[in-house]
TORMI-352801 format. One record per residue (C-alpha): x, y, z; residue number from 1. Coordinates in nm, 2 decimals, decimal comma. Each point is the difference from the previous one (the first is absolute). Layout:
X;Y;Z;NUM $
...
//
This chain:
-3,09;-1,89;2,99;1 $
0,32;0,16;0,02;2 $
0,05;0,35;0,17;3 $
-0,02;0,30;-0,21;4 $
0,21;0,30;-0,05;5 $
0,33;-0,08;0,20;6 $
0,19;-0,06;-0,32;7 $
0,29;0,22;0,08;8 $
0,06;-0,17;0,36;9 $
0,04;-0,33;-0,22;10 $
0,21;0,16;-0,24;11 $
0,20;0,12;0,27;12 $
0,03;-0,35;0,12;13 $
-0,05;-0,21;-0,30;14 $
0,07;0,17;-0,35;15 $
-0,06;-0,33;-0,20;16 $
-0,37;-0,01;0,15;17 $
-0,03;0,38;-0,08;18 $
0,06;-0,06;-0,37;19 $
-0,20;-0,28;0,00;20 $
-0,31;0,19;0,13;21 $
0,06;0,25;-0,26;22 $
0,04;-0,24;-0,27;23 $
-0,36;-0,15;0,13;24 $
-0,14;0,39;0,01;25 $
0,12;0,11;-0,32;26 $
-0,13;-0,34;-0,17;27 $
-0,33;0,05;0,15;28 $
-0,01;0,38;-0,18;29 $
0,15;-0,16;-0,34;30 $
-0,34;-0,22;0,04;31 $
-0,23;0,25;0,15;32 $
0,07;0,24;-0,31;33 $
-0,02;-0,25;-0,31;34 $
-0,31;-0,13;0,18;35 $
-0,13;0,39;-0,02;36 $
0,14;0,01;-0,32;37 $
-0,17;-0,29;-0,16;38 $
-0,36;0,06;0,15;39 $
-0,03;0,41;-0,08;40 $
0,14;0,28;-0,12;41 $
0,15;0,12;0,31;42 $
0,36;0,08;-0,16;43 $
-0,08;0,12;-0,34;44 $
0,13;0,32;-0,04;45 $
0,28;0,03;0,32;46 $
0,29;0,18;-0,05;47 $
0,30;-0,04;0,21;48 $
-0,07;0,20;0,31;49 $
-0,36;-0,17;-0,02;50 $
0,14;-0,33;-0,01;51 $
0,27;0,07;0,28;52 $
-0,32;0,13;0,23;53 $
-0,22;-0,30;-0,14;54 $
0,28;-0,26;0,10;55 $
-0,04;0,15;0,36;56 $
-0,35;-0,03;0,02;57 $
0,07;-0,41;-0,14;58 $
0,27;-0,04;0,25;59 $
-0,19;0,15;0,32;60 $
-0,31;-0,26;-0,10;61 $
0,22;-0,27;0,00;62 $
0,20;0,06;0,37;63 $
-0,25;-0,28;0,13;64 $
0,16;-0,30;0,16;65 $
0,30;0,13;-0,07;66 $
0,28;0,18;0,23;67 $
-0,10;0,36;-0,16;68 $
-0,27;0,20;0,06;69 $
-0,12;0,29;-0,21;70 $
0,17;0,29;0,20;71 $
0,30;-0,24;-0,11;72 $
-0,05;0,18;-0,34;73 $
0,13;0,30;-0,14;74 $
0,00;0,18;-0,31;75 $
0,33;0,22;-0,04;76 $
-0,06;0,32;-0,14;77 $
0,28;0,17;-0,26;78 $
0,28;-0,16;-0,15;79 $
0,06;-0,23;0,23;80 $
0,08;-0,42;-0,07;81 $
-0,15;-0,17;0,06;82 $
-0,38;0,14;-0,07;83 $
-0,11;-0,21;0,31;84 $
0,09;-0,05;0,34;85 $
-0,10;-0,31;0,23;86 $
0,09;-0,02;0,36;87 $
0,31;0,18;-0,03;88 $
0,20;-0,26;-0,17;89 $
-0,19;-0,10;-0,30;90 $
-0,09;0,18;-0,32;91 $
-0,16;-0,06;-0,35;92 $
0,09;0,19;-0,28;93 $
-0,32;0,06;-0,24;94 $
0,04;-0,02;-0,36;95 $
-0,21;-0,02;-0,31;96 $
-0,03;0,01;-0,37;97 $
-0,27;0,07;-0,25;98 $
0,07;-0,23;-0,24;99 $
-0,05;-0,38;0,02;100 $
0,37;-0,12;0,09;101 $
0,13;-0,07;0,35;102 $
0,33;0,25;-0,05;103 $
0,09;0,31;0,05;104 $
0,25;0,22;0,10;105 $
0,05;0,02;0,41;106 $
0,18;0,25;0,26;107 $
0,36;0,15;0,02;108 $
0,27;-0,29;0,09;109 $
0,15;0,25;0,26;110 $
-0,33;0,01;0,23;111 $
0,13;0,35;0,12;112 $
-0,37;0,07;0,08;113 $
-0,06;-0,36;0,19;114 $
-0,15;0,02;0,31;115 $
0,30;-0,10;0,30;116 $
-0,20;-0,27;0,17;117 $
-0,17;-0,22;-0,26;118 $
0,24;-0,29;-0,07;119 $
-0,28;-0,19;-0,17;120 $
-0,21;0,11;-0,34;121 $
-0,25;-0,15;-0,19;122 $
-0,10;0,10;-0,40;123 $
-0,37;0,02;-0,04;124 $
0,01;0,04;-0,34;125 $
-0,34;0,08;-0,21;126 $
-0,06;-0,12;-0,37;127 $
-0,23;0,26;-0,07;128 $
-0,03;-0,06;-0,37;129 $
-0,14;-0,32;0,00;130 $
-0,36;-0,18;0,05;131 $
-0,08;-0,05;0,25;132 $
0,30;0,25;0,20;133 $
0,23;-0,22;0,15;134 $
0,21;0,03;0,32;135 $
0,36;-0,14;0,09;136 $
0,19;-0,03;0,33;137 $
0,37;-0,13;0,08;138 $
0,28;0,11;0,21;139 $
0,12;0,32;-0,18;140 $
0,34;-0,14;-0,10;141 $
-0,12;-0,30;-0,16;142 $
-0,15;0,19;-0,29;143 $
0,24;0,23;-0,12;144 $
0,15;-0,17;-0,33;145 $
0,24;0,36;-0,10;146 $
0,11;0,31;0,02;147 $
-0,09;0,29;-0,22;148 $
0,14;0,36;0,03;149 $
-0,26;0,30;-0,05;150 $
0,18;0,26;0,26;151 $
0,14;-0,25;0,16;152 $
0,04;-0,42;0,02;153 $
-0,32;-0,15;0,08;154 $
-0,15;-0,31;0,00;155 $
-0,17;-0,19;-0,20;156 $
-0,32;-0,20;0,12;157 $
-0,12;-0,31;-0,12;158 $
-0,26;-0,19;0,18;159 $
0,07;-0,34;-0,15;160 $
0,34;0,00;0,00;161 $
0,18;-0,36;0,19;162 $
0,22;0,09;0,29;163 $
0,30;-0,13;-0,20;164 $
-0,08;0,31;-0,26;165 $
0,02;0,29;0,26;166 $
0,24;0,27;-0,06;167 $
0,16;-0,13;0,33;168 $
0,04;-0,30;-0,14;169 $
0,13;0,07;-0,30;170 $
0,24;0,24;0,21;171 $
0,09;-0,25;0,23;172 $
-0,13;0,23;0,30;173 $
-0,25;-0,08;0,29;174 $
-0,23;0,31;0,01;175 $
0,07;0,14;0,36;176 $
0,37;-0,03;-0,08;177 $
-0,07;0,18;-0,30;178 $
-0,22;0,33;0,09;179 $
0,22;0,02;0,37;180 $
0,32;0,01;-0,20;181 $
0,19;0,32;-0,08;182 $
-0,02;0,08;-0,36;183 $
-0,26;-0,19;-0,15;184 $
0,00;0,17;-0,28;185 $
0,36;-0,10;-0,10;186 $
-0,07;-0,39;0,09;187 $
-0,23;-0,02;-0,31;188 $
0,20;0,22;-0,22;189 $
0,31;-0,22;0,07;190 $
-0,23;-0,35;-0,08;191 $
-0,16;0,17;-0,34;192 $
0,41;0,09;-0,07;193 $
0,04;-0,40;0,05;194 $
-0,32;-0,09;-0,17;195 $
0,11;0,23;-0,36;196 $
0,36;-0,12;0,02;197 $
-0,10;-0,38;0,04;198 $
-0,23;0,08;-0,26;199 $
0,24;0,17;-0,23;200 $
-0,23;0,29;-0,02;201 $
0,13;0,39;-0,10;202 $
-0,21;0,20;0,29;203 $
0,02;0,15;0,28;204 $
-0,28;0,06;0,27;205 $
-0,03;0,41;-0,09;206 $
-0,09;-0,01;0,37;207 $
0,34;0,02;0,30;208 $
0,06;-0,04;0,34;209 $
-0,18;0,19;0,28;210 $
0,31;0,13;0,08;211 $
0,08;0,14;-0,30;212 $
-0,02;0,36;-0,14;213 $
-0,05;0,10;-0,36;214 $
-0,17;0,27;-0,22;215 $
-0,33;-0,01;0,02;216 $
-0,05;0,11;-0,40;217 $
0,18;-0,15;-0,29;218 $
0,28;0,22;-0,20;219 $
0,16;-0,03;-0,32;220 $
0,39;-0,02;-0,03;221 $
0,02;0,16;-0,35;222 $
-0,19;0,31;0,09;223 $
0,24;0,15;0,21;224 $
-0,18;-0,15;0,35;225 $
0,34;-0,08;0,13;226 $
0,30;0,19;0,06;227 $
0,37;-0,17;-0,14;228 $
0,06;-0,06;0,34;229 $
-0,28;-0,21;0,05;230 $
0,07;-0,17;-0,34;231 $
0,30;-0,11;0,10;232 $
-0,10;-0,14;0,37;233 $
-0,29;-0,20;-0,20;234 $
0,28;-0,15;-0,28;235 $
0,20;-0,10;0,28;236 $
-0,28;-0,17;0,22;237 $
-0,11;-0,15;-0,38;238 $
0,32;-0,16;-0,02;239 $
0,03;-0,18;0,33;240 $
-0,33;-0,15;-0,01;241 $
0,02;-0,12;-0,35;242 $
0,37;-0,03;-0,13;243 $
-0,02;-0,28;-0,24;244 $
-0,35;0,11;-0,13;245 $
0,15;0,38;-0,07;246 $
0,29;-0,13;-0,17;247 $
-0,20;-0,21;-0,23;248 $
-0,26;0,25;-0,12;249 $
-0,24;-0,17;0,19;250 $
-0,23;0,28;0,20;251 $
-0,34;-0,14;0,06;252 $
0,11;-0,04;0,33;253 $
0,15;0,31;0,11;254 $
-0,28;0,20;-0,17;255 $
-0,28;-0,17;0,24;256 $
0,22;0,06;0,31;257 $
0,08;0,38;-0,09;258 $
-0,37;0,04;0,00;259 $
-0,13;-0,16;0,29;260 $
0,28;0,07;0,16;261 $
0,08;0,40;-0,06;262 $
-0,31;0,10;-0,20;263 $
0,18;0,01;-0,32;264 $
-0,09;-0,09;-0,34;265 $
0,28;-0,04;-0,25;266 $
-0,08;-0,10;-0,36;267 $
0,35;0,03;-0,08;268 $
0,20;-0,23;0,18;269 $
0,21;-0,06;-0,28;270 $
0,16;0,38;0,03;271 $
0,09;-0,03;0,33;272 $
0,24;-0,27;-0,07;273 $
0,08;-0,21;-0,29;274 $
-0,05;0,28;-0,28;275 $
0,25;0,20;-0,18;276 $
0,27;-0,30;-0,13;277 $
0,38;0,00;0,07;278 $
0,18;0,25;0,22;279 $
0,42;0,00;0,08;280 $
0,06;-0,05;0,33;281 $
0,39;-0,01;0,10;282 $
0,06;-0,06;-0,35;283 $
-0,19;-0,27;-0,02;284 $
-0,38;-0,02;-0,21;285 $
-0,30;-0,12;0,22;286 $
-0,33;0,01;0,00;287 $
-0,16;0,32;0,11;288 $
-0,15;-0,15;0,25;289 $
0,37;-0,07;0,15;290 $
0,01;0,39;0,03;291 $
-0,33;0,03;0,21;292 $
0,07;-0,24;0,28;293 $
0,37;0,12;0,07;294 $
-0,22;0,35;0,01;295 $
-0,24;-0,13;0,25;296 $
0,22;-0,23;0,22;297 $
0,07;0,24;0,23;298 $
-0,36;0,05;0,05;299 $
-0,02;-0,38;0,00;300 $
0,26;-0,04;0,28;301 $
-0,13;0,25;0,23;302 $
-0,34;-0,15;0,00;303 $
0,13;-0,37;0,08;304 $
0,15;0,13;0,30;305 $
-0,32;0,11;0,13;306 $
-0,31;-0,18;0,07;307 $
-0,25;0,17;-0,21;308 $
-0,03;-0,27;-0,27;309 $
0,00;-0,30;0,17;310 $
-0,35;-0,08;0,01;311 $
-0,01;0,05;-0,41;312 $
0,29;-0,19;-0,03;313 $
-0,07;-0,30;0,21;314 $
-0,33;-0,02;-0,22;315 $
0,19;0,09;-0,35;316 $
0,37;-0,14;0,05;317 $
-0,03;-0,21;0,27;318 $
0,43;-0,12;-0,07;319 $
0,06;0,34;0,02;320 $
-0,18;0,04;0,35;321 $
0,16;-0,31;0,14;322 $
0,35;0,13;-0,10;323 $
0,25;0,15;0,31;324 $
0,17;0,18;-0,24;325 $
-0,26;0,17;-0,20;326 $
0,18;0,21;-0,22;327 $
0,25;-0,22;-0,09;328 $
-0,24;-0,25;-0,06;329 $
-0,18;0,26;-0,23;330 $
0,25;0,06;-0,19;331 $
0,07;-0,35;-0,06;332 $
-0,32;-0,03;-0,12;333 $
0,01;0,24;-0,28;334 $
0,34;-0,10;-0,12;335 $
-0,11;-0,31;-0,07;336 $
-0,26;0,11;-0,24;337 $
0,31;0,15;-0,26;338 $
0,30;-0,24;0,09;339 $
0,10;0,15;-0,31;340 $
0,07;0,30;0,16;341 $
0,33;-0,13;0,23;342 $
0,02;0,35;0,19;343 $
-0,35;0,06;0,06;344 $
0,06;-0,15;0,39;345 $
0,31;0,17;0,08;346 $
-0,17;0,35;-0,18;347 $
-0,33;-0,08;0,30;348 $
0,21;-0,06;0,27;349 $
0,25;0,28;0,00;350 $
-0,31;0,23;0,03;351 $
//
């Protein structure tokens, strides 16, 4: 019989025969439940909070010829991750449905609430919908497939996922590395960019980087929301991240970044740029278009010397980002969509 409740002097020593004992004491409760839930009626009925003090009540019964004993096992009151506390260094987060499917949607990706000493979590994860209920247990990152966004990105749990399915996985991403790392948050935005552009998708996640500011409500450029100024500032951001798109009437784009972005809806994408037919410049007929980006290349230059728009740009116009000369570069790239046009580079480089 092995000596009881001395499970944080052997993970002091030993962390591999730490996890192992907690892998044996959270099997034990996986068994002890669906064993409950089989032979009564014990868990019809729980709600979450229920469940989360029912799990304790399983996990304290089961501390027997293991390394924990039951004063090992704590419930966490609040908004805390995860819901339960063992021996300091070891949690399980409790979640449940009502319906008869092992999914559901899980916890915050940035774990700003986790408690600082757990480095290992288990899912317990109730199927409270079905008959008889039915219980699940696995190390927490080995169940969560996806990411949704309500507030902000969580996860998305699924109990009978393989480990090669994992969001990690298909991120490329050991867990640990993942929620220790600085901006988690922009690490999946970045492999969802990947994923729609390998995918030749038109989207956009509506959701940015933690490090990012925007409006919190959504504003309408044709009703007067935004001052010329500000028109002008968004043309000329417009036009670096999506030169050859702008030029060829293509917006789809542009319109999805504006709005997750800035907060800005603009059902008229056309009027900003391409409308309104020929105009002279120098003597010479061009589209009107011409006349807008020699307008806003001032704007356009100012903003390439700064820093602002790099993040949008390396995600957008990734040549463009690469480039040492960035305006130059720029305005290479927008000649080339009307070679027709022979002054057009001269025109955007003596601005």
């Amino acid at each position: 019989m092995m000596e009881t409740g001395n499970i944080i002097a052997v993970y002091n020593k030993n962390k591999q025969v730490a996890l192992q004992e907690f892998d044996s004491l959270m099997k034990k409760t996986n068994s002890y439940m669906n064993e409950i839930a089989k032979s009564t009626n014990h868990y019809i009925g729980c709600d979450s909070r229920l469940l989360e003090r029912e799990t304790v009540i399983a996990m304290k019964e089961n501390c027997k010829d293991t390394l924990f004993i039951p004063e090992d096992i704590q419930l966490i009151s609040g908004q805390r991750f995860p819901d339960i506390v063992a021996a300091k260094h070891f949690g399980v987060e409790v979640k449940s449905t009502k319906e008869n499917k092992w999914i559901s949607t899980g916890s915050s990706i940035v774990e700003s609430t986790r408690m600082e000493d757990v480095n290992h979590i288990y899912m317990l994860f109730g199927k409270l919908g079905g008959d008889p209920i039915e219980f699940k247990c696995k190390p927490y990152q080995n169940c969560l497939y996806d990411i949704a966004v309500t507030h902000s990105p969580r996860y998305l749990i699924d109990m009978e996922i393989p480990l090669e399915k994992t969001i990690f996985s298909k991120i490329g991403v050991e867990y640990d590395k993942f929620r220790l790392s600085e901006d988690p948050i922009n690490t999946v935005r970045t492999y969802y960019l990947k994923k729609i552009k390998e995918e030749k998708r038109t989207a956009t996640p509506w959701w940015i980087g933690s490090d990012t500011i925007t409006s919190p409500t959504l504003r309408l450029w044709s009703r007067g929301a935004l001052s010329q100024e500000e028109q002008e500032y968004y043309k000329a951001q417009i036009l670096i991240l999506f030169p050859k798109e702008i030029c060829n009437s293509e917006y789809d784009h542009a319109t999805l970044w504006l709005c997750v972005r800035h907060s800005i809806i603009n059902t008229h994408f056309r009027d900003l740029f391409t409308a309104g037919g020929q105009k002279v410049i120098n003597g010479q007929y061009c589209p009107a278009i011409i006349k807008r980006i020699l307008k806003v290349a001032p704007i356009v230059k100012r903003i390439l010397s700064k820093s602002d728009l790099l993040i949008d740009m390396r995600n957008n116009n990734p040549d463009l980002f690469y480039a040492k000369d960035k305006y130059t570069f720029w305005v290479q790239q927008i000649s080339k969509q009307y070679p027709q046009i022979k002054q057009l580079k001269n025109w955007l480089l003596e601005v």
